[in-house]
N, C-alpha and C positions, 0 to 999 in steps of 0.2 A: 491346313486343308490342302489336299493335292489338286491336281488341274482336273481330275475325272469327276471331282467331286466338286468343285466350282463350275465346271460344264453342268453337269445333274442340279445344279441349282440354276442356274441359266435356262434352262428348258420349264423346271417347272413353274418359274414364274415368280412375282410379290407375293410375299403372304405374310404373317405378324413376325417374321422375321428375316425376309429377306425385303431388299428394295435395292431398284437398278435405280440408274443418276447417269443421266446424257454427259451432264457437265460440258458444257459446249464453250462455257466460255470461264471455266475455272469452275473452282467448288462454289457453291453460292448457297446462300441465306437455308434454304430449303434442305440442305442434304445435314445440316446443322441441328436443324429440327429433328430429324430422321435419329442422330447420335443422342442427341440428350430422350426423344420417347423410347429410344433399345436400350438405353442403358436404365431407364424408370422402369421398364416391363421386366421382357424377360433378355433381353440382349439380341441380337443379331447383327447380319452382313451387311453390310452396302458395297454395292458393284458402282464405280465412277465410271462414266464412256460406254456404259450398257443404253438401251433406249430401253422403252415400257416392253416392249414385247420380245425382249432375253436376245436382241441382233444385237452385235459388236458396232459400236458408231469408230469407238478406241479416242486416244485423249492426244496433245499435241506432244509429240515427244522431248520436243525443245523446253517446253516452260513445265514438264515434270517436275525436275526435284525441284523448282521455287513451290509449285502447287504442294508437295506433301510440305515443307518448311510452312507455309505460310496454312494449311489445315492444322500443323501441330502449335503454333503459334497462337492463334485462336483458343484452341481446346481448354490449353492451359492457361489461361488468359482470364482471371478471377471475375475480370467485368463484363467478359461476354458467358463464361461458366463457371456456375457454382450449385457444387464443387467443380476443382477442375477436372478434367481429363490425362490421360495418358496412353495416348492410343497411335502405332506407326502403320500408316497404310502400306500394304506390297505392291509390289509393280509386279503386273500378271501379263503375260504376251501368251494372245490366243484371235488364230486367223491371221497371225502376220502385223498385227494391232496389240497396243500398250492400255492396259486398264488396271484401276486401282482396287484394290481388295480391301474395304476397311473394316477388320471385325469388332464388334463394341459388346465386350459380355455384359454380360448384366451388372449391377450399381449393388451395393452395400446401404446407399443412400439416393435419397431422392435428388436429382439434379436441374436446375435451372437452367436456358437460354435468354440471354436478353431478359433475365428476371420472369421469363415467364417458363411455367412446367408446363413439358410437353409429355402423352403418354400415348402409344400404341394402341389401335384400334382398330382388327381385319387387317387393311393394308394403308391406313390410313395414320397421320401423327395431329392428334389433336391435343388445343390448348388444353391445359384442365383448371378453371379458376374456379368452381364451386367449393365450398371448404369439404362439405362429404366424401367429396369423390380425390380432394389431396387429401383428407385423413384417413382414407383408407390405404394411400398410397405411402404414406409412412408406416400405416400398421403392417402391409405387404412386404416394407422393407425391413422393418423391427423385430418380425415374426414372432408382434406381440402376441399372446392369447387372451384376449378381451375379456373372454368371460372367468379369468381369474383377479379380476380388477377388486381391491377389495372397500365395502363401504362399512367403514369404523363405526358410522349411528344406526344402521340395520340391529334391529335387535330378535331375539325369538320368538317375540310374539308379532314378530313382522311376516311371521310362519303360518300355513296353514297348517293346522297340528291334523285336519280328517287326510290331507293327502299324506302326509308324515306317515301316518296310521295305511291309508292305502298303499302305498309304496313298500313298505314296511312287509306286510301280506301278501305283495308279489312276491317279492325276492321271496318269503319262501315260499311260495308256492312254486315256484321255480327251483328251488333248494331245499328241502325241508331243514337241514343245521346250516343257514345262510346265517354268517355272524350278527346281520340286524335283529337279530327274531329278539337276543335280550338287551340289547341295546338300548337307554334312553333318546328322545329326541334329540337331545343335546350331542350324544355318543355319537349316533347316527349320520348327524350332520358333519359331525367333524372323521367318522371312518370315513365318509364318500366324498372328502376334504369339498365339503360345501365351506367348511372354519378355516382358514388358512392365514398366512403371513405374511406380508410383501417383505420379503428380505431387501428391498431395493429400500423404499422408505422406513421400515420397522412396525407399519403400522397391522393391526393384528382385525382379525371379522371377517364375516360373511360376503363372498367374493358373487360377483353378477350370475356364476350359476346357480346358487344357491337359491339368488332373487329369482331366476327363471323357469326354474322347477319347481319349489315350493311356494315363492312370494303369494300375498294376497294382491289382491290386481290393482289395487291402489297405490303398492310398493313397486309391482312393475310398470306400470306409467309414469309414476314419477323418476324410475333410473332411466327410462326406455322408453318414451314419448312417443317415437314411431314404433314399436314393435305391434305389430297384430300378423296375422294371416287372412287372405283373403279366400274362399274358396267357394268357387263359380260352378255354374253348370251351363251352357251355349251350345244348345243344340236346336233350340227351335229362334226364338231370339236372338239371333246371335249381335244382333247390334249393342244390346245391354245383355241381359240375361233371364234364365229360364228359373232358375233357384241361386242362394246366394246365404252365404253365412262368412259372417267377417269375426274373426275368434281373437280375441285380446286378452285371453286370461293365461296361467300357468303351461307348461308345456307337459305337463303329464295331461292335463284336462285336454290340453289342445288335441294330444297325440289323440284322446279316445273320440273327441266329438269330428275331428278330423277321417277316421278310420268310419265310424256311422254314416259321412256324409258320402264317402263311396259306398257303403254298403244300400245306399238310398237309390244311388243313380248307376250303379253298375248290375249289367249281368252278371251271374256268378257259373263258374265249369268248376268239375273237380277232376282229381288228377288220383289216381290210387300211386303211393310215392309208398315204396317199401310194405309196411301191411295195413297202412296208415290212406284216409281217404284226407284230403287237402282241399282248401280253395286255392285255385288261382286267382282270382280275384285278391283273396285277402292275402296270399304272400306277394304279390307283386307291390299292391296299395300299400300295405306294413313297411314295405323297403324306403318306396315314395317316400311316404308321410316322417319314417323314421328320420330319412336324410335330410329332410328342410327343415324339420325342429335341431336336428344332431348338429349339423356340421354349415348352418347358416352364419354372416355376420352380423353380430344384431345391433354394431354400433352404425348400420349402415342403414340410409332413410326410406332404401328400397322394398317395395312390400312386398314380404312372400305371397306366392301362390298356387293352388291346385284346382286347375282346371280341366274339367269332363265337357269334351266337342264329341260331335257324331261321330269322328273315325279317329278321335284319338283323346288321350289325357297327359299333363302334362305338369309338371313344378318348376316353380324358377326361385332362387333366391340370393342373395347377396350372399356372395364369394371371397374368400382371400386366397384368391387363386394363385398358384405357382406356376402355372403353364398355362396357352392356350389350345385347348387338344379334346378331341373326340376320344372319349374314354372306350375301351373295349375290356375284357377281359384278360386277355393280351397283354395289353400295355400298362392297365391299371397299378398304377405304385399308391397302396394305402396310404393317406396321411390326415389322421383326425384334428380337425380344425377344433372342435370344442372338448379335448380328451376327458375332459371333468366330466360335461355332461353324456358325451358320450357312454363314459365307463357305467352313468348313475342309469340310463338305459338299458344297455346290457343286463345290470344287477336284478332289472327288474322285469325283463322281458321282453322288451321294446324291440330289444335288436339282437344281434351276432355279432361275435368278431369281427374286429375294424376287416372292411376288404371283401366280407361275405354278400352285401351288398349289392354290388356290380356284378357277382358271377350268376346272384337268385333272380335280379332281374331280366337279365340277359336268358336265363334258363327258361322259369316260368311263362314269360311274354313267349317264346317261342311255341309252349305246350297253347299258353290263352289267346293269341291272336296270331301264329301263322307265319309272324313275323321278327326283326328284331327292334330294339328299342334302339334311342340315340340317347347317350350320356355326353352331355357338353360340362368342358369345366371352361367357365372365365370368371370376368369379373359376376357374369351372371351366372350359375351353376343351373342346366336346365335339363331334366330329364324325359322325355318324351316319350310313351309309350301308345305306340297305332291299336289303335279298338277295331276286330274287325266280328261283326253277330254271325258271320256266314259263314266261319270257320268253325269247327269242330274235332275234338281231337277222342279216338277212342281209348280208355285206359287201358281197358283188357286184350285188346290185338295191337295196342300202338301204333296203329293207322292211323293217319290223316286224312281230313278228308275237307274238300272246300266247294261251294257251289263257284262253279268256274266265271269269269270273269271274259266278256266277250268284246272284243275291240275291234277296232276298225281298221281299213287297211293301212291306213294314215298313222294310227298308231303304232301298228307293229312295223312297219318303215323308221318309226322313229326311234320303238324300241333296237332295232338292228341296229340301226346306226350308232344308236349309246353305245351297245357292246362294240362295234367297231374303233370307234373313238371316247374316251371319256372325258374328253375336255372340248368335244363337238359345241356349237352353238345354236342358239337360234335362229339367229341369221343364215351362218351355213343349214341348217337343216330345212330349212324354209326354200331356199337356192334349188337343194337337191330333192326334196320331195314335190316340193311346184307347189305348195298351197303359200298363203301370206304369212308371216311374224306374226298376228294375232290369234293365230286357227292356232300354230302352233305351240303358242303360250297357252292356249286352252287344254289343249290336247297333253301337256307335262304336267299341270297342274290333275289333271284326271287322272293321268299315271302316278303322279304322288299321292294324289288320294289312295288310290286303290295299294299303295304299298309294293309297289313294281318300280319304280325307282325312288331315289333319294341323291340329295345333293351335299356337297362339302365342300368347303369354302364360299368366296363370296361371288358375285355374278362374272367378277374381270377372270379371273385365274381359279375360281372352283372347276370340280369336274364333281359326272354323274355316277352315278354307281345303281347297277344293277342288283335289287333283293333276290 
């Protein structure tokens, strides 16, 4: 890393992988913590002799190399890390001042401090003692695929033989010479490797996706205890809820009662797409629903969800995330977490090729609401898509058109000033416009609504962004 590019981290701030370290009086306790949650995540920098807000304090030049001797000494040091470390901090001179650069890639393995795992969080290194939340953090590290796990006493008639049958009837109808059409169940299960073999232990049967596409629901609670989905609607109640349907059975069932339940609580627009009239409703929702059945962890206690608010709807579900990052179209690098069940969706209709996903949502939401969606990958996978009824889009002249939105002068002050600054506050904006820190928490929260701005990252070191 050059010095242009350690300054350009300096400016913008902590985030899930950078963090400054005053170090005032030597490395300490804390910046220890910092090494072992970057090396459990995803890896990153620590800056020593930085303060919280990216100024040079710089470090004592005299007791230097004892400070890196006695960092590297620790690291590798079995009883305060396991595993060890091997990691040499640089000596970085910037402003006439000495500071340390330590970079910590990411871990092969999950590592301990003081016995205790620490993991990455925003900008934050918290313990992790629950067992869920370390079992995932080994599976993160193992880049096991959970749902090929296989269970030796599952048998065929642990099958729904009508969804066999219905799944069967997709694919061709999607294909008419799709290889399942003569295929026995037995065939079937094992071309779409629901039958597989653990070459690690030798043992041979029906692997977790098999239980979670076809199983009878007494099979899948007993593999999967917490699996269900939740799916809410909070638009008038919002403290509990307005309608509500908690789905615990098969994921082919899931997907259709799931797609019904938007169809219940959504408006619908269509879109004339080639010579073809479309819903935007129903491709946006398909993408939603497809991704939190497809690409969820389901060894994890987390409960999925799909939820319908006044000005927006939204999924969240347990993740074995590789990064923390605002997905775009752009930057999106495909990588299917459940490729079993994945493919067995594709086969049937459910979805598109892996990656098609992010570019339909991203597309359609702009034609259905005016707007763009937010795709978040972490430990929580959340996809948020702004509702807005006052938007309309024409097919035939492809005009836009929206009933305008009228703010006050307080607001469009505040809007200026985002585009001026995007890392402005509230504090400062309160300063400069003369009203209080309350008014003005009001008043961003109405601009979020109304989808005029949006925020990234957390409240220390996010900035605004202008739709």
């Amino acid at each position: 890393m050059n010095l242009e590019q350690i300054k350009s981290l300096l400016k913008t701030g902590e985030n899930i992988g950078v963090e400054f370290k005053r170090c005032g009086n030597g490395i300490e306790s804390d910046t220890y913590e910092t090494v072992c949650s970057f090396a459990n995540r995803f890896g990153g920098d620590i800056f020593c002799g930085v303060l919280d807000d990216g100024s040079i304090q710089g470090l004592n030049e005299n007791s230097l190399q004892s400070t890196i001797k006695n960092f590297i000494s620790i690291i590798s040091d079995a009883t305060m890390f396991n595993p060890t470390l091997f990691l040499i901090p640089e000596v970085i001179e910037i402003e006439g001042k000495k500071i340390l650069h330590i970079h910590v890639p990411v871990s092969s393995e999950v590592h301990t401090y003081k016995r205790v795992i620490y993991d990455r969080i925003n900008e934050s290194d918290v313990k992790v003692t629950s067992t869920s939340r370390i079992a995932s953090l080994y599976i993160r590290k193992q880049n096991i695929f959970t749902e090929q796990k296989v269970y030796k006493y599952v048998q065929i008639d642990d099958f729904r033989s009508d969804i066999i049958s219905l799944c069967r009837q997709r694919a061709i109808n999607k294909r008419s010479d799709h290889p399942w059409r003569n295929l026995s169940d037995m065939e079937l299960l094992k071309s779409a490797k629901l039958y597989t073999e653990d070459y690690e232990t030798g043992e041979k049967g029906f692997n977790l996706a098999a239980i979670l596409l076809l199983g009878k629901d007494e099979v899948i609670g007993s593999v999967c205890p917490t699996y269900k989905t939740d799916a809410l609607v909070r638009k008038i109640n919002l403290d509990r809820y307005d309608d509500r349907e908690i789905i615990q059975t098969n994921l082919i069932e899931s997907y259709d009662l799931l797609i019904n339940f938007a169809r219940k609580h959504l408006n619908d627009k269509f879109f004339m797409e080639e010579t073809q009239t479309v819903s935007l409703r129903d491709k946006i929702v398909r993408e939603m629903i497809s991704n939190i059945l497809m690409h969820r962890e389901f060894t994890s206690s987390y409960i999925a969800k799909f939820v319908i608010e006044e000005n927006k709807m939204y999924t969240e579900n347990a993740c074995r995330a590789s990064k923390q990052e605002k997905l775009t179209p752009e930057n999106f690098i495909p990588i299917s977490k459940n490729p079993i069940i994945a493919s067995f969706f594709t086969n049937i209709g459910n979805a598109d090729e892996l990656g098609s996903g992010t570019r339909n949502i991203f597309k359609y939401t702009k034609l259905y609401s005016g707007t763009i969606p937010e795709i978040l990958e972490d430990d929580i996978f959340k996809i948020i898509v702004p509702l807005n009824n006052n938007y309309s889009f024409d097919a035939n002249t492809k005009k836009e058109s929206e009933t305008k939105i009228h703010l006050s002068v307080n607001q469009e002050k505040i809007l200026q000033e985002i585009k001026n600054d995007s890392s402005v506050t509230a504090k400062i904006l309160s300063e400069k416009i003369g009203i209080s820190e309350r008014k003005i928490q009001d008043n961003l929260k109405f601009l979020k609504e109304k989808n005029l701005i949006s925020r990234i990252g957390g409240n220390k070191n996010g900035k605004w962004i202008c739709n």
